[in-house]
C-alpha positions as CSV (number, residue, x, y, z in Angstrom):
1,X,11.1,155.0,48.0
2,X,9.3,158.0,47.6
3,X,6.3,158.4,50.6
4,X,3.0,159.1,49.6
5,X,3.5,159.0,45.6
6,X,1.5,156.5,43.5
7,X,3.7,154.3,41.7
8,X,3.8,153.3,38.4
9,X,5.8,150.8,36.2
10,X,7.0,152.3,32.9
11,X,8.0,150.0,30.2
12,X,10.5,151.4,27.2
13,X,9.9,149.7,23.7
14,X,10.6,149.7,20.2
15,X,13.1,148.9,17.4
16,X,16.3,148.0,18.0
17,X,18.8,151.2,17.9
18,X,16.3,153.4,17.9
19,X,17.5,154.7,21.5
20,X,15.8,153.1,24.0
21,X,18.5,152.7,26.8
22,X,19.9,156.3,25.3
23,X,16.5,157.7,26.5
24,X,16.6,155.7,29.6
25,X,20.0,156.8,30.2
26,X,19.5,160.3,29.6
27,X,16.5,160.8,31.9
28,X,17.9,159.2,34.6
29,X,20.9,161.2,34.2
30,X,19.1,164.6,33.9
31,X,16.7,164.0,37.3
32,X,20.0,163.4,38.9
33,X,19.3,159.7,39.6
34,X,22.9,159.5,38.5
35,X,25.9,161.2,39.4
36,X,28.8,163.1,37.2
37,X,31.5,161.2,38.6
38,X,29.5,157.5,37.4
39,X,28.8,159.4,33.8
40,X,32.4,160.0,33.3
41,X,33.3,156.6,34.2
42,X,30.7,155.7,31.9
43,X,32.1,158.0,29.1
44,X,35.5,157.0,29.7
45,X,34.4,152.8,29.3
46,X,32.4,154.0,26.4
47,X,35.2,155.6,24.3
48,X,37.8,152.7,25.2
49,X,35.6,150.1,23.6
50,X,35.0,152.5,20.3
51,X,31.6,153.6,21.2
52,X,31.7,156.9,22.1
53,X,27.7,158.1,22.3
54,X,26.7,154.6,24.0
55,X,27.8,156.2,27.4
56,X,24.1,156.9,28.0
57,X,23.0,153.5,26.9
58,X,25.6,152.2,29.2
59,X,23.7,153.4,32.7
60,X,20.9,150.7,31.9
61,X,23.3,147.6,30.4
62,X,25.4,147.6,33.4
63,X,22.7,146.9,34.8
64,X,21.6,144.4,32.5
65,X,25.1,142.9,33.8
66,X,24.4,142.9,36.9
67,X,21.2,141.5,36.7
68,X,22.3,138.6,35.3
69,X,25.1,138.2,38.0
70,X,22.2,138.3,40.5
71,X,23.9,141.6,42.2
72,X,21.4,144.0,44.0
73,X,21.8,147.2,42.3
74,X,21.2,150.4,43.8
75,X,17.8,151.5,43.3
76,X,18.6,154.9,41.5
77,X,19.4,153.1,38.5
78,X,15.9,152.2,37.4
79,X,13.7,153.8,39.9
80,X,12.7,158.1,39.7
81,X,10.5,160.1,41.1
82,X,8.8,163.0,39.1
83,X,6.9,166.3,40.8
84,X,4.2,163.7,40.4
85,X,4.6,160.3,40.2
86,X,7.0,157.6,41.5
87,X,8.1,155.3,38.6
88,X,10.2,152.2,37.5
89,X,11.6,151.9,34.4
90,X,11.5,148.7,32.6
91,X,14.2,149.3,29.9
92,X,12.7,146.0,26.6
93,X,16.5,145.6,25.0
94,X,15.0,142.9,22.7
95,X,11.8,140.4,23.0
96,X,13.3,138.0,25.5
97,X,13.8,139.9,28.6
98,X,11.2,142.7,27.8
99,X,8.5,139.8,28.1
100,X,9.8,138.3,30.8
101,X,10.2,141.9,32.8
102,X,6.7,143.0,31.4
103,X,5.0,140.1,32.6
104,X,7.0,138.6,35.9
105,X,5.0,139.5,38.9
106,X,5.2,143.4,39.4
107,X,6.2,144.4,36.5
108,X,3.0,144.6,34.6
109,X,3.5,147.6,32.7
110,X,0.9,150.4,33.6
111,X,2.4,152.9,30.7
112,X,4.7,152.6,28.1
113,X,6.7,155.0,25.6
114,X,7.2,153.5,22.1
115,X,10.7,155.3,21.2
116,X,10.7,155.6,17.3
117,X,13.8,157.3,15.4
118,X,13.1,160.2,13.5
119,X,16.6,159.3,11.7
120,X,15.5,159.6,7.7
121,X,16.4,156.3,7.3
122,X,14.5,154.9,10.2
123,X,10.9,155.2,11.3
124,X,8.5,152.8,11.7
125,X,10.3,149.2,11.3
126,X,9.4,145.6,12.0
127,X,9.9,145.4,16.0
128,X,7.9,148.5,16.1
129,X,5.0,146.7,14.8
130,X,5.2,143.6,17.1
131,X,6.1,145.7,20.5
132,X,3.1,147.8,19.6
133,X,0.9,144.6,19.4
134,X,2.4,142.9,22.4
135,X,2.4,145.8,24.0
136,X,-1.6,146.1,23.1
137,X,-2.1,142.1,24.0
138,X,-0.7,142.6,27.5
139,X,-2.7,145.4,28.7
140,X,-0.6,148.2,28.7
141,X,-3.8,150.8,28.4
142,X,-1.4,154.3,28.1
143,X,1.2,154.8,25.6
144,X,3.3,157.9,24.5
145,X,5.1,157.9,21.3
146,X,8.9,159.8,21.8
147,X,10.4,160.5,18.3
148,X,14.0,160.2,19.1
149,X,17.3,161.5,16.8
150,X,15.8,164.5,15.3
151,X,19.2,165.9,15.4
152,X,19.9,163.2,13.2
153,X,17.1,164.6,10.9
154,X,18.3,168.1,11.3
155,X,15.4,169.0,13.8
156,X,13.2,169.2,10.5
157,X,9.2,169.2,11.4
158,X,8.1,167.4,8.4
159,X,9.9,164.8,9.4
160,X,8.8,164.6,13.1
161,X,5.2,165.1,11.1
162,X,6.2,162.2,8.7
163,X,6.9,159.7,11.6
164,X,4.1,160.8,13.3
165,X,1.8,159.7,11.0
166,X,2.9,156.5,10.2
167,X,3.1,155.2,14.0
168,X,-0.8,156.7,14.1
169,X,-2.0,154.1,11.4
170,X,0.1,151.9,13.6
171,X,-1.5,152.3,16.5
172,X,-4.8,152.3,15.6
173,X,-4.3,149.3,13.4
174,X,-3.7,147.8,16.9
175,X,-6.6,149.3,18.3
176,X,-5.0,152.7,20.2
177,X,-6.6,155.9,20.0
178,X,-3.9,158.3,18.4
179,X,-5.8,161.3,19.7
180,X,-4.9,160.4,23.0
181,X,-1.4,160.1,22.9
182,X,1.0,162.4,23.1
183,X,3.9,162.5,20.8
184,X,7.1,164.1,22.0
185,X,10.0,165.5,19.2
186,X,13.8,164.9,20.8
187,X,17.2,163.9,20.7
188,X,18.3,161.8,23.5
189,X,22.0,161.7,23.4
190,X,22.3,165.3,22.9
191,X,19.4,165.8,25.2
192,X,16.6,167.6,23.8
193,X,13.3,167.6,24.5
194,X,14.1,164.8,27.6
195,X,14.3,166.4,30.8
196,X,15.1,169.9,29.3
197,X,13.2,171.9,26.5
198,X,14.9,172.1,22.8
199,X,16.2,175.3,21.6
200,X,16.8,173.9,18.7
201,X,12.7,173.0,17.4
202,X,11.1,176.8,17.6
203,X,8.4,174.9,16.0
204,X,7.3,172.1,18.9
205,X,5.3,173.6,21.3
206,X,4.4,170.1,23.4
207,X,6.2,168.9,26.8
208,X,9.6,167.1,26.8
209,X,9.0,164.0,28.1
210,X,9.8,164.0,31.4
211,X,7.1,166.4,31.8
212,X,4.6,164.3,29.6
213,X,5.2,161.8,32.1
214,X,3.4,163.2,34.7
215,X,0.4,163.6,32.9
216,X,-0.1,160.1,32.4
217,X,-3.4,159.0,34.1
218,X,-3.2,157.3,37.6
219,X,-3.3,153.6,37.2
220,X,-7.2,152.7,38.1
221,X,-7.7,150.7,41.6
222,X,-9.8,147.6,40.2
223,X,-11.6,147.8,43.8
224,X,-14.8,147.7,41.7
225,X,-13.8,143.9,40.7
226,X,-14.0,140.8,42.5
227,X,-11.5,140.3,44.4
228,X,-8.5,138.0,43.6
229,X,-5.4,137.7,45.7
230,X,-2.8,135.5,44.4
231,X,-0.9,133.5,47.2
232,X,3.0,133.9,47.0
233,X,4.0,132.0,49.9
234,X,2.4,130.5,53.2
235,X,4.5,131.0,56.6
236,X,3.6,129.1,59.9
237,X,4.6,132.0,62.7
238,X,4.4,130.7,66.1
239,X,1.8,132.1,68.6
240,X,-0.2,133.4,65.0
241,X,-0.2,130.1,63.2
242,X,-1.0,130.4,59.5
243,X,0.3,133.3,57.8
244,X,-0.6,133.2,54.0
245,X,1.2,136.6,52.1
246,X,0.3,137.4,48.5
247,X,-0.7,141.0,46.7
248,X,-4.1,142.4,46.1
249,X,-4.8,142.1,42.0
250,X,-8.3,143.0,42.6
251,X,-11.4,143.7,44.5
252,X,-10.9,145.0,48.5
253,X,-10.4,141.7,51.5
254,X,-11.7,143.5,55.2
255,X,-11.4,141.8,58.3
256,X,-14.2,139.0,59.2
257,X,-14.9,138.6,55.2
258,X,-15.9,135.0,54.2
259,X,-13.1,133.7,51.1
260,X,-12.4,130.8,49.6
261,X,-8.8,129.7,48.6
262,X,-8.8,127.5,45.2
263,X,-8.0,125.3,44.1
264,X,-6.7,124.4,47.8
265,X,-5.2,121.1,48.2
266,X,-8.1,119.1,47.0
267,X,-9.1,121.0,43.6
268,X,-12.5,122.3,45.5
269,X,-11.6,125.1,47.5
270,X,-11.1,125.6,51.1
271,X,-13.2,128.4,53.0
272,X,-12.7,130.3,55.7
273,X,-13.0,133.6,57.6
274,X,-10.0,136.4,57.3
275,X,-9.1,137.3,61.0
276,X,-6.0,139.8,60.5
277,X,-4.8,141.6,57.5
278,X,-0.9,143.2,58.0
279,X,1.2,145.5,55.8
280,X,4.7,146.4,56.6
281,X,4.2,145.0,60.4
282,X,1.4,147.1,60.6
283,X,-2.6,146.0,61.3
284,X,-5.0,147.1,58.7
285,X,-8.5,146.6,58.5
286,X,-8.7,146.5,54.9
287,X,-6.3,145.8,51.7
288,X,-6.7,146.9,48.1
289,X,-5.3,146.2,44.8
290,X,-1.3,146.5,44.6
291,X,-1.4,145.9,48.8
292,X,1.2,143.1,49.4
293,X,-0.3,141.9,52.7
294,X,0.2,139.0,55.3
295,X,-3.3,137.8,57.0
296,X,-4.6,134.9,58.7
297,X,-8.0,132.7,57.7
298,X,-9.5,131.0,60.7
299,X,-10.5,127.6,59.0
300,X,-7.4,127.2,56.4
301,X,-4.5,124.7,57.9
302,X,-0.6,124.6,56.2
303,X,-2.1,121.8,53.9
304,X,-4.7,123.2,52.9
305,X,-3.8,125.8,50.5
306,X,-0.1,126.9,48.9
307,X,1.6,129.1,46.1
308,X,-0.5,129.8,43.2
309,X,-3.9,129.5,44.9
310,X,-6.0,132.4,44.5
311,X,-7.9,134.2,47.4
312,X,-11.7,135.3,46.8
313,X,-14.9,135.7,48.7
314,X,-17.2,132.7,48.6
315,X,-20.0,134.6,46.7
316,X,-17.8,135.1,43.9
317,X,-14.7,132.3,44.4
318,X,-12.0,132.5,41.5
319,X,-12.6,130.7,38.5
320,X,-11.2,126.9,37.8
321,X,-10.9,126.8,33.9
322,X,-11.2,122.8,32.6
323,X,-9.7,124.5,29.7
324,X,-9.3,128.2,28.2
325,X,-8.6,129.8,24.7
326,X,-5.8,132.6,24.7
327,X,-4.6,135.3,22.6
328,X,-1.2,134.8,22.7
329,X,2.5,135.5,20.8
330,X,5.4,133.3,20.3
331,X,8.6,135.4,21.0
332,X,11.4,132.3,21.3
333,X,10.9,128.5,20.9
334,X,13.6,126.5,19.6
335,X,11.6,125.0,16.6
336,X,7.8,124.8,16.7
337,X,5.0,124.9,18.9
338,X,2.5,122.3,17.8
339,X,-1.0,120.5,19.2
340,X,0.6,118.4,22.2
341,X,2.9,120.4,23.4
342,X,2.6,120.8,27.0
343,X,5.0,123.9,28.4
344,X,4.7,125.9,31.7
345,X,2.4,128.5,32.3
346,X,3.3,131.7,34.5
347,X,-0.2,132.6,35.7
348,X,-0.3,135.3,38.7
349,X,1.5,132.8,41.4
350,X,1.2,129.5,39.5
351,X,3.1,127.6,37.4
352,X,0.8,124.8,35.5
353,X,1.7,122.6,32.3
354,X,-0.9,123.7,30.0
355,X,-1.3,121.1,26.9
356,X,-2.1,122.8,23.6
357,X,-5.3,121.4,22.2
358,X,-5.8,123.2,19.1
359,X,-4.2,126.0,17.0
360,X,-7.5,127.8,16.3
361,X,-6.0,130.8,14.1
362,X,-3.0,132.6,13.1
363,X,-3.1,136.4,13.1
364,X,-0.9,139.1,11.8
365,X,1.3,140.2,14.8
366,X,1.5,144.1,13.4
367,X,-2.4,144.3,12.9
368,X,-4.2,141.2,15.3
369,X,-6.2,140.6,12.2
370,X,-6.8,136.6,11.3
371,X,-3.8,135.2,8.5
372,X,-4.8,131.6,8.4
373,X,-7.5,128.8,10.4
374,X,-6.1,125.9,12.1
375,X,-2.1,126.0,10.8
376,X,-0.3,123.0,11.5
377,X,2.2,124.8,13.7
378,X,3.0,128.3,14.9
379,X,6.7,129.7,14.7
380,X,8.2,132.6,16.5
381,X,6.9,135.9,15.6
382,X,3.8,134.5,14.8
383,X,0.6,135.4,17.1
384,X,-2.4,133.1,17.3
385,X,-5.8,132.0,19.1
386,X,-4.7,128.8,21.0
387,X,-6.9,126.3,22.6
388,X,-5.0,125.2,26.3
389,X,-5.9,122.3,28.9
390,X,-3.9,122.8,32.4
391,X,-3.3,119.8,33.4
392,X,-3.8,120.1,37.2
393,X,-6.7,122.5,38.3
394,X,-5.6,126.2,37.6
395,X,-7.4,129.6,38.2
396,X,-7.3,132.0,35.4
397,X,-9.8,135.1,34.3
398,X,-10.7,136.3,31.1
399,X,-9.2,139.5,29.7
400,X,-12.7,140.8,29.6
401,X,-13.7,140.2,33.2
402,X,-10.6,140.4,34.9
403,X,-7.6,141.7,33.1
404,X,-5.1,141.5,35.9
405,X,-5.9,137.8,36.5
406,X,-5.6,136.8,32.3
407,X,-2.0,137.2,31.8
408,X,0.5,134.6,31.4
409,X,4.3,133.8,30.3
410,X,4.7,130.7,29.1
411,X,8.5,129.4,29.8
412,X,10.3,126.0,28.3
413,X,14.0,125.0,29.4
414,X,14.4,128.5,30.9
415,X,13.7,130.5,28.5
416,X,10.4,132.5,28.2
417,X,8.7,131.6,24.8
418,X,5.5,132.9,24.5
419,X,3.2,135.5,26.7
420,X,-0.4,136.1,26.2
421,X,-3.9,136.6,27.8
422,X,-7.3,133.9,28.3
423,X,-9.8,135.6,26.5
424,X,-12.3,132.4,26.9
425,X,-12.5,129.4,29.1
426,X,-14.6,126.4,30.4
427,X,-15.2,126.8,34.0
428,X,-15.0,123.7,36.4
């Protein structure tokens, strides 16, 4: 892991066949993360199953293959460093695993690149639209917009022009700026305009996009917000005692601070004093957001407080929400999602059945504008203003007050099937 370099998670969307993986592939290939001797074995795999071209794609679903057979892969694959900027790629194949990767634990997405094809016959098409909005419903603030296949266009600028355009109404449909992103002209498989500048557009005088990459912004340390430190797991070490070990989201925890862990075993809150804070076997006397940290609280025993309770100071203790009203999008339920249904929330650390209470409205997934009050049911694809009741005492934020606390997944028989954010709720 690079020393010293601020990291940042980088998520790849857009349509289908409209080169994600290929642009994956390429960069990683091009800042040497990968090595001749794997390409050729790559190309070689690629031709015998009559897909010559897809050796690119290739470097990211082997790994796709090996992440579902649980083996550890070697970091290279998905991890680079720029002059600048340490990053991990999160390569979004379809809706399932890009939601599940955009919203399990670390993987909150700081940036993302919307790959469009510049292909004549391609451009802006349906899953643009609805990675766009999720992309815009789960936080993910910086966006650049790589136009991919101009070869396949014959490197024409009207075209790159063309597409550019219609992904601007896009994203400010969504609620983007389009002034401030950048939009990158290139050809991943052949490699233009990726790691290396283009000969072949005379015309395109912005960065290729590994460059662009750099000048995304540094992701903001919420140390101005509460804070708000998820527990992951408790350990009892002998001679400390208590050891509870969770990540910063929010806010700065020094030694001697007064917190309060809810909802703790009884659904009040348990408060104590914080007496060490540790990172990588090291003392600190202070953590900030994105800090994964052990620490012992003199006052909190082993029964008092486990995963999924959330660590804040007693002047401004996490928020209890009797019930909550999110923004949220249905990417893949087996039927429909109705008032009564009671799936599992991902929130932070916790997992709590959450009952739907009401379907407030349906909106238009592409635009986030209202399509119809209080439908009988909401289908996949469909986004909509929900009304939830946990059904045990849960902490949640809104997205106004505290983004990083308002995500959730929600998952049903193993399968992620919705993700969204609490943009209102009734506190306890």
């Amino acid at each position: 892991m690079a020393k010293g370099k601020v990291h940042i998670n980088l998520v790849f969307i857009g349509h289908v066949d409209h080169g994600k993986s290929t642009s994956v592939g390429r960069l990683l290939y091009d800042t040497k993360n990968i090595d001749e001797q794997h390409m050729r074995k790559l190309k070689d795999k690629a031709k015998e199953l009559g897909k010559s071209g897809f050796e690119f794609a290739f470097i990211m679903d082997n790994l796709k293959e090996e992440q579902e057979r649980g083996v550890t892969i070697d970091l290279a694959h998905k991890k680079f460093d720029t002059d600048k900027y340490y990053f991990t790629i999160i390569d979004a194949p379809g809706h399932k695993d890009f939601i599940k990767n955009m919203i399990t634990g670390a993987s909150q997405a700081d940036a993302g690149v919307l790959v469009v094809s510049g292909n004549p016959s391609d451009g802006v098409q349906a899953q643009t639209k609805e990675h766009v909005f999720l992309a815009r419903t789960l936080g993910v603030n910086q966006l650049i917009v790589y136009v991919n296949k101009m070869d396949m266009a014959k490197y024409d600028q009207k075209r790159f022009e063309e597409v550019k355009g219609q992904v601007s109404e896009l994203l400010k449909s969504v609620g983007y700026k389009p002034e401030d992103v950048p939009f990158v002209a290139g050809a991943s498989l052949v490699g233009d305009n990726v790691a290396t500048k283009s000969e072949n557009m005379p015309w395109y005088d912005g960065k290729t996009l590994l460059e662009t990459l750099d000048d995304l912004k540094e992701p903001e340390k919420p140390t101005d917000l509460p804070l708000r430190l998820p527990i992951q797991d408790v350990y009892n070490i002998t001679g400390i005692g208590l050891v509870p070990v969770g990540r910063v989201e929010t806010g700065v925890m020094k030694i001697n601070d007064k917190v309060i862990v809810v909802p703790g075993r009884e659904g009040k809150g348990v408060p104590g004093e914080v007496k060490t804070i540790e990172m990588h076997h090291e003392q600190m006397q202070q953590a900030e957001p994105g800090d994964n940290i052990g620490f012992n609280v003199r006052g909190i025993g082993k029964k008092d407080i486990a995963r999924g309770d959330v660590l804040g100071h007693t002047d401004n203790p996490p928020t209890i929400a009797t019930e909550f009203t999110a923004q949220m999008v249905i990417l893949n339920h087996p039927t429909v999602v109705t008032v009564g249904y009671t799936p599992v929330f991902h929130v932070h650390t916790a997992q709590v059945a959450c009952q739907v209470l009401a379907i407030e409205k349906k909106l238009d997934p592409a635009t986030g504008q209202e399509k119809e009050k209080n439908p009988d049911f909401i289908k996949n694809g469909d986004a909509a203003i929900v009304k939830l009741k946990p059904v045990q005492p849960m902490v949640i934020e809104t997205q106004k007050e505290i983004p990083q606390m308002a995500r959730f997944a929600i998952r049903d028989s193993g399968t992620t099937v919705a993700a969204g954010m609490c943009i209102d709720l009734v506190k306890k």
